[in-house]
Structure formats: C-alpha cells, structure tokens
Backbone bond lengths (Angstrom), bond angles and torsions (degrees), N, CA, C in turn:
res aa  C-N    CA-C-N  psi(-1)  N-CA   C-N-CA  omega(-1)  CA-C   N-CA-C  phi
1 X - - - 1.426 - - 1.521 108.46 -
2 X 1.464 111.68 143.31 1.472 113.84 -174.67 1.378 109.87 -100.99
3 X 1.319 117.66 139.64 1.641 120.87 178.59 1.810 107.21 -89.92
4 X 1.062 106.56 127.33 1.655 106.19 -161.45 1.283 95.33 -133.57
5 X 1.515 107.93 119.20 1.795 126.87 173.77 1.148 97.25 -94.29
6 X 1.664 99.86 129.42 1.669 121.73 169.15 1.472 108.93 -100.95
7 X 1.414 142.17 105.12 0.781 131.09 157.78 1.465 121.18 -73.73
8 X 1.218 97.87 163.74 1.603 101.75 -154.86 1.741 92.20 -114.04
9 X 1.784 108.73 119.86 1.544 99.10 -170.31 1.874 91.22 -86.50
10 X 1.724 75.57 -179.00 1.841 90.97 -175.69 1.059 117.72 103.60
11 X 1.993 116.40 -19.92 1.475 124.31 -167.45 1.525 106.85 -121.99
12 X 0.975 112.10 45.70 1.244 117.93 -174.73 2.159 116.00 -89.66
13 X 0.918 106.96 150.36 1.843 108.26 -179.70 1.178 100.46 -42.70
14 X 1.568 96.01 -168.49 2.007 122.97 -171.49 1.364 90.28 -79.90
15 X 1.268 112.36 136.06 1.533 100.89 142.84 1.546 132.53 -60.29
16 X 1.146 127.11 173.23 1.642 139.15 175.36 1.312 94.50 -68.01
17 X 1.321 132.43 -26.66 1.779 116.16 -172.98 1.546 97.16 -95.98
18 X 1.357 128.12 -35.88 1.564 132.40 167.34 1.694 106.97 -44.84
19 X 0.879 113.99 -46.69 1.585 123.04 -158.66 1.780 94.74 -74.89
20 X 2.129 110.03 -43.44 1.254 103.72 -151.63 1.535 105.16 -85.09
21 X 1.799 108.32 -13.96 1.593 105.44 172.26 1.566 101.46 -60.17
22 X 1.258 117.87 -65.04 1.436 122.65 -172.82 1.472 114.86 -21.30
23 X 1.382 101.44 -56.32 1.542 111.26 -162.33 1.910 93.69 -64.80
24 X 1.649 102.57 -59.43 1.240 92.23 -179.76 2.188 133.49 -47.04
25 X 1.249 81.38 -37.16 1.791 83.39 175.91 1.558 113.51 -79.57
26 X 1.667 121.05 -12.84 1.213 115.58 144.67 1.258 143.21 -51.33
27 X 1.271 117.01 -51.43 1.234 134.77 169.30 1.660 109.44 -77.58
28 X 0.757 116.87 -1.34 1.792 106.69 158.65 1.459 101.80 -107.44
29 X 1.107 132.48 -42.85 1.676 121.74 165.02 1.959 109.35 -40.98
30 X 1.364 118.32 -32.70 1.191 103.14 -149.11 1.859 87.85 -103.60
31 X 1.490 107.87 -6.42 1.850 108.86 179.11 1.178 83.07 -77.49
32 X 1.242 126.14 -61.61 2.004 117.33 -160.87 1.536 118.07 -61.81
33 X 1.658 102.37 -26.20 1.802 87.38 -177.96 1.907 104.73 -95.54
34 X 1.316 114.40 -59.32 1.411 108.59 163.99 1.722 122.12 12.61
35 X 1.259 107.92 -91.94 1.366 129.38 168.35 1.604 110.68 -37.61
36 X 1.196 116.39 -19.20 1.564 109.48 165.98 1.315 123.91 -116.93
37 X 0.992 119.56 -9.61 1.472 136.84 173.80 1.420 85.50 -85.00
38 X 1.454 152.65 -77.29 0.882 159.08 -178.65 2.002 102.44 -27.55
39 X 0.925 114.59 -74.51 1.644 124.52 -165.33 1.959 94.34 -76.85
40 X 1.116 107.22 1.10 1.863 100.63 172.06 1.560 94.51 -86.36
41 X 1.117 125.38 -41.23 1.798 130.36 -156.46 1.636 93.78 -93.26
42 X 1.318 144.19 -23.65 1.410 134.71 138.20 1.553 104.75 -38.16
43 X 1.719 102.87 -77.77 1.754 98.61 -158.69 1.738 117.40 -50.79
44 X 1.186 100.43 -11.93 1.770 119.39 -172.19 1.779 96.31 -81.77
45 X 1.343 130.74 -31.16 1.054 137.50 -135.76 1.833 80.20 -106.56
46 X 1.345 111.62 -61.92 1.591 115.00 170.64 1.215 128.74 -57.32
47 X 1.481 111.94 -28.41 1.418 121.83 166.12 1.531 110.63 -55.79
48 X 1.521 125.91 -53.36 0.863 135.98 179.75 1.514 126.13 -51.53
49 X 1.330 108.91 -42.96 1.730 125.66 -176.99 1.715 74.81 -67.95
50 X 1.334 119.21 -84.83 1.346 112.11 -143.62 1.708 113.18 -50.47
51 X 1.552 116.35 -10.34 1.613 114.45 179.55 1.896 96.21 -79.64
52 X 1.885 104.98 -45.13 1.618 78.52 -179.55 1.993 117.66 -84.30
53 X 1.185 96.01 17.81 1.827 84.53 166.59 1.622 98.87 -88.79
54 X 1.321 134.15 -13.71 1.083 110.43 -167.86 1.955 106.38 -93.83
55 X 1.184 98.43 -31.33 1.590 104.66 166.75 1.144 106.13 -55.60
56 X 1.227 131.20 -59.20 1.643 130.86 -172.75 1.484 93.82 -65.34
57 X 0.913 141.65 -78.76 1.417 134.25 -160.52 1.627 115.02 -38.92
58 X 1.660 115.24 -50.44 1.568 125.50 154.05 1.538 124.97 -17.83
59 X 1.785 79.27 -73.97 1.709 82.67 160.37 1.091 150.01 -48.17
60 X 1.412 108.71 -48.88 1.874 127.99 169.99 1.467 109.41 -39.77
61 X 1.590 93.81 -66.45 1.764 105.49 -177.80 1.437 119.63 -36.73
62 X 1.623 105.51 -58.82 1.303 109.76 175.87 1.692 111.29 -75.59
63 X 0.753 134.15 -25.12 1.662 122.23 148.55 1.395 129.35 -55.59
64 X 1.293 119.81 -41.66 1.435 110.50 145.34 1.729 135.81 -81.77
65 X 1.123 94.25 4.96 1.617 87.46 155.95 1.497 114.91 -106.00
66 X 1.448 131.12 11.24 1.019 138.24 -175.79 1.412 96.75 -97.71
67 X 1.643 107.92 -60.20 1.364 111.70 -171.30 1.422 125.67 -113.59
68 X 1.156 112.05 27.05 1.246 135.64 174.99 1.658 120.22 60.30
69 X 0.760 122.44 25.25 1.996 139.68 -154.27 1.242 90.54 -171.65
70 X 1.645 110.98 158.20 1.202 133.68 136.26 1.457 116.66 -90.29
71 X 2.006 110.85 157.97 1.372 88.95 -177.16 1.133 110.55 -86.99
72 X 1.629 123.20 171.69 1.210 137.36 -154.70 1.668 91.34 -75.45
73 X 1.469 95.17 -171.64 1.502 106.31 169.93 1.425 114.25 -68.95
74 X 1.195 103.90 -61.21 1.534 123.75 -178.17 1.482 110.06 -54.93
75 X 1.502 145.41 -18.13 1.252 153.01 161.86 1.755 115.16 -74.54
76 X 1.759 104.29 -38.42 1.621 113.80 174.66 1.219 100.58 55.21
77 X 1.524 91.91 171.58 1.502 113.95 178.34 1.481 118.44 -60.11
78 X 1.391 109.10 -22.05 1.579 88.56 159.31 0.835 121.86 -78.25
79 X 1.549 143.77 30.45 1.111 149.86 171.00 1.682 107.90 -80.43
80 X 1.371 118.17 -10.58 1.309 130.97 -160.88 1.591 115.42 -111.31
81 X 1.582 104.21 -3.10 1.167 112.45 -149.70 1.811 91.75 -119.98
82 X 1.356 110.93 -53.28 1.336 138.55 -174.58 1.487 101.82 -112.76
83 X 1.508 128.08 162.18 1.374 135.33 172.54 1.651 87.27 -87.09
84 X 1.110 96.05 143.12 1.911 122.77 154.75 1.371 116.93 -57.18
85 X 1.390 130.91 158.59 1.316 120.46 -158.52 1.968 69.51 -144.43
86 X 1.271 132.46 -16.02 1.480 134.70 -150.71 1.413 88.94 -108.86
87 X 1.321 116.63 159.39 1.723 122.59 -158.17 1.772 92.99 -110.99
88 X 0.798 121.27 143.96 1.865 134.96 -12.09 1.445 136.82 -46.03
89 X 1.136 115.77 50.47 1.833 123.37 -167.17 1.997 98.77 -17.65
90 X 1.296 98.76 152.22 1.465 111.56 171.23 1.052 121.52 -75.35
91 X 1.788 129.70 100.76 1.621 112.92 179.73 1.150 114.23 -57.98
92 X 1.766 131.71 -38.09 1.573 113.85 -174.38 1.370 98.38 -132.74
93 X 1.393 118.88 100.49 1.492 118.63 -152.11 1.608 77.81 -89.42
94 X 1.487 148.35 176.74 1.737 160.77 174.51 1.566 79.65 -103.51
95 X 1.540 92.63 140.79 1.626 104.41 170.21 1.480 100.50 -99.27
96 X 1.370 103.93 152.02 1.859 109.04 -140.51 1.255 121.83 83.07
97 X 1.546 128.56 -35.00 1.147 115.97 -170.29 1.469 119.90 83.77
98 X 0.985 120.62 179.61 1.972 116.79 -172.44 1.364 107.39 -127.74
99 X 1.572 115.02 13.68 1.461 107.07 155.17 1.977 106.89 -151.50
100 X 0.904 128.41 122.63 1.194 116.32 154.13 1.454 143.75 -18.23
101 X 1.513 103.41 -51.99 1.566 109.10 167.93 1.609 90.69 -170.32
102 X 1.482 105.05 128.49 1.251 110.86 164.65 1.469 124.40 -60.98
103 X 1.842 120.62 127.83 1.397 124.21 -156.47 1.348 117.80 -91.27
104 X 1.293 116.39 125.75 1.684 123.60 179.43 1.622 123.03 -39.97
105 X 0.740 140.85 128.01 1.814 130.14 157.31 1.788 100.41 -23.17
106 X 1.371 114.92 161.00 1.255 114.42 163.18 1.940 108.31 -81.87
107 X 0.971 119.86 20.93 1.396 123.57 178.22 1.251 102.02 -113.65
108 X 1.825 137.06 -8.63 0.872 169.63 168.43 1.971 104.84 74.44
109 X 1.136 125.44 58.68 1.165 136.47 141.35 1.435 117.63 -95.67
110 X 1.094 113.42 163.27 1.726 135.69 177.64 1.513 101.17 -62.92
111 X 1.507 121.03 154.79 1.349 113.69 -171.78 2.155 78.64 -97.13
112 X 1.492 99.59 167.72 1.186 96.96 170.68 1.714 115.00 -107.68
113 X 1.109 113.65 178.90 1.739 114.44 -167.31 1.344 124.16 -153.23
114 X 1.767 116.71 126.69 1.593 86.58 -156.23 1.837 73.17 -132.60
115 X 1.336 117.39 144.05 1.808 128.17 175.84 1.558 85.66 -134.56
116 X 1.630 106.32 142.53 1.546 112.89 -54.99 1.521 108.85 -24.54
117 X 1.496 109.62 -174.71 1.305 130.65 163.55 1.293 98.90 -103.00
118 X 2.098 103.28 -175.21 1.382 86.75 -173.28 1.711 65.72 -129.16
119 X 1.105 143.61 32.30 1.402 144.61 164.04 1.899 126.85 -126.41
120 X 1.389 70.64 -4.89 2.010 87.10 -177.66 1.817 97.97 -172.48
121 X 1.421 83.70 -157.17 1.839 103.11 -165.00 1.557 80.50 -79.27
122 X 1.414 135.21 -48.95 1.804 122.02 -166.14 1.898 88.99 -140.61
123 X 1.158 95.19 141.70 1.892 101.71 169.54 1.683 91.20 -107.24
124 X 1.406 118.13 152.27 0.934 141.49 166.69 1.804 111.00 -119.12
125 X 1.256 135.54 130.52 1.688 108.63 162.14 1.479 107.87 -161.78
126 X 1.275 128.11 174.27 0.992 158.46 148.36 1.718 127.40 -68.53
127 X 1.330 129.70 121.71 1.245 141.67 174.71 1.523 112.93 -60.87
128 X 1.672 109.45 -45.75 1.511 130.08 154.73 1.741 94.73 104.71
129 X 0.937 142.03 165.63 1.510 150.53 -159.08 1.970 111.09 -44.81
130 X 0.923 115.83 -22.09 1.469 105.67 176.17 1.208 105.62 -96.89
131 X 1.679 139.59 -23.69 1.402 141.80 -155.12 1.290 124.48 91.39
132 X 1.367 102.94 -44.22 1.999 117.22 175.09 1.435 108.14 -62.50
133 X 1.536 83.24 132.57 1.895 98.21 163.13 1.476 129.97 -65.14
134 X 1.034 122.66 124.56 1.497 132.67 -151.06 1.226 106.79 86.18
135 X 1.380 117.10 -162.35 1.730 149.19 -171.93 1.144 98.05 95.82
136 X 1.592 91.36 -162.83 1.959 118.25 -171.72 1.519 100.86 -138.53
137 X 1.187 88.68 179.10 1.617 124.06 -171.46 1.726 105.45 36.62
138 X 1.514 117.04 -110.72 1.670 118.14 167.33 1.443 107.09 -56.15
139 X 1.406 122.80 -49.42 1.417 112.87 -153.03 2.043 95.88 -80.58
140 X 1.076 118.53 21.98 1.459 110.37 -176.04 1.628 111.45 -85.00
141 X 1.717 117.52 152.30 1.183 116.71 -172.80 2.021 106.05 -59.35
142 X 1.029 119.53 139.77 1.713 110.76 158.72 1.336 94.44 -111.91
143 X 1.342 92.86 126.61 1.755 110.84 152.43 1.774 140.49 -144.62
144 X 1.061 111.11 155.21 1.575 108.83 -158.02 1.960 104.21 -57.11
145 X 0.842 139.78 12.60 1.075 133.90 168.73 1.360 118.83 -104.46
146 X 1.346 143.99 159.97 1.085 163.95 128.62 1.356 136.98 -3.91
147 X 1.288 136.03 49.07 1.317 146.18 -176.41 1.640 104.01 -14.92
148 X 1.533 126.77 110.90 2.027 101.99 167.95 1.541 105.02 -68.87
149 X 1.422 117.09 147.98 1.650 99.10 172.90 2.175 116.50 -109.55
C-alpha cells in the first residue's frame, strides 16, 4: 500500500514580490532610524567630554587654591593626579591628589591642556573622532570654552 500526501492548495509561501515589498519597507525603516541612532552615540560621545571638562576643571580650581597656580602645560593634567617634580613644584599638593586618573577622550586619547590658555585662564580639549585639529561634525575640536556664534 502506498502512503500518499495530499497537499492542501491555497497554502502555499510568500511570493518573490511578498518577500521583495518586505525587504523594501525594511530598508527604508532602517535609512530613517540609522541616521539617528547613529548621531545619539555622537551626542553621548560630547556629552561625555563635556561631563569630564567639568571634573577636570573641579580639580584645577581646587589645585589652584591649594597651590596657588595651575599646573603649567608642561606639568599636564597629570599634574593633578601625581605631584610635579617640574617647577612650579606644588607647595600643598592633597594627598591622593585631585583626580584619580586623568580621563581619556571617548575616542580614547588623552584630553590635551594648555596653562595659560589661549581662550581662558587654562584650555582643556578634545581633537574629536579623527584626532586632527579642526574638522566638523564628530571629527570637530571640543573644547572647554565657549564657541562666539
């Protein structure tokens, strides 16, 4: 005796044009969100610089009210972390220091540091996603001062 499968019509798959709307209304869902999901993890990235300029800046202050100066350029922000061995030595350096560990860019470079500044009393900044000075959008400099607009 033969075993005989009846398929049952009417129930058949997607078609190739079922499948190709799909794909198509996918890919326009994923052009419109992309581009913002994308520019949230920038603004997250700037958010971030600007939370560690304000720690570093904390710090500075209270390093110069400790030791009356900020440190120079040439001393840097690890100057905040460790005592300076480079002159102007710290008369009352805080044991611990006034930061734990000085914080990377979110691109993970060193922020850079200039005493004086040439935008305030100390510039602090960011190179911004490529490293190079200047650009736009991600790759633009961030720095603790005030853009004029």
């Amino acid at each position: 005796m033969k075993n005989s499968v009846k398929l049952k019509t009417g129930q058949g798959g997607f078609s190739l044009v079922e499948i190709l709307v799909v794909l198509v209304i996918m890919g326009l869902l994923i052009s419109v969100v992309a581009p913002t999901v994308l520019n949230r993890a920038d603004e997250a990235r700037v958010q971030k610089v600007q939370a560690d300029f304000k720690s570093i800046e904390t710090a500075l202050k209270i390093y110069r009210l400790d030791n009356y100066v900020y440190p120079t350029t040439e001393q840097g922000l690890e100057a905040l972390v460790e005592a300076s061995s480079l002159d102007p030595e710290p008369r009352n350096f805080k044991a611990g220091g006034y930061l734990q560990e000085v914080p990377m860019d979110p691109w993970g470079r060193p922020y850079l540091y200039l005493s004086p500044g040439e935008h305030g009393e100390v510039d602090i900044y960011s190179l911004g996603a490529d490293g190079l000075s200047g650009g736009e959008d991600q790759n633009a400099d961030i720095g603790n001062w005030r853009e004029e607009e």
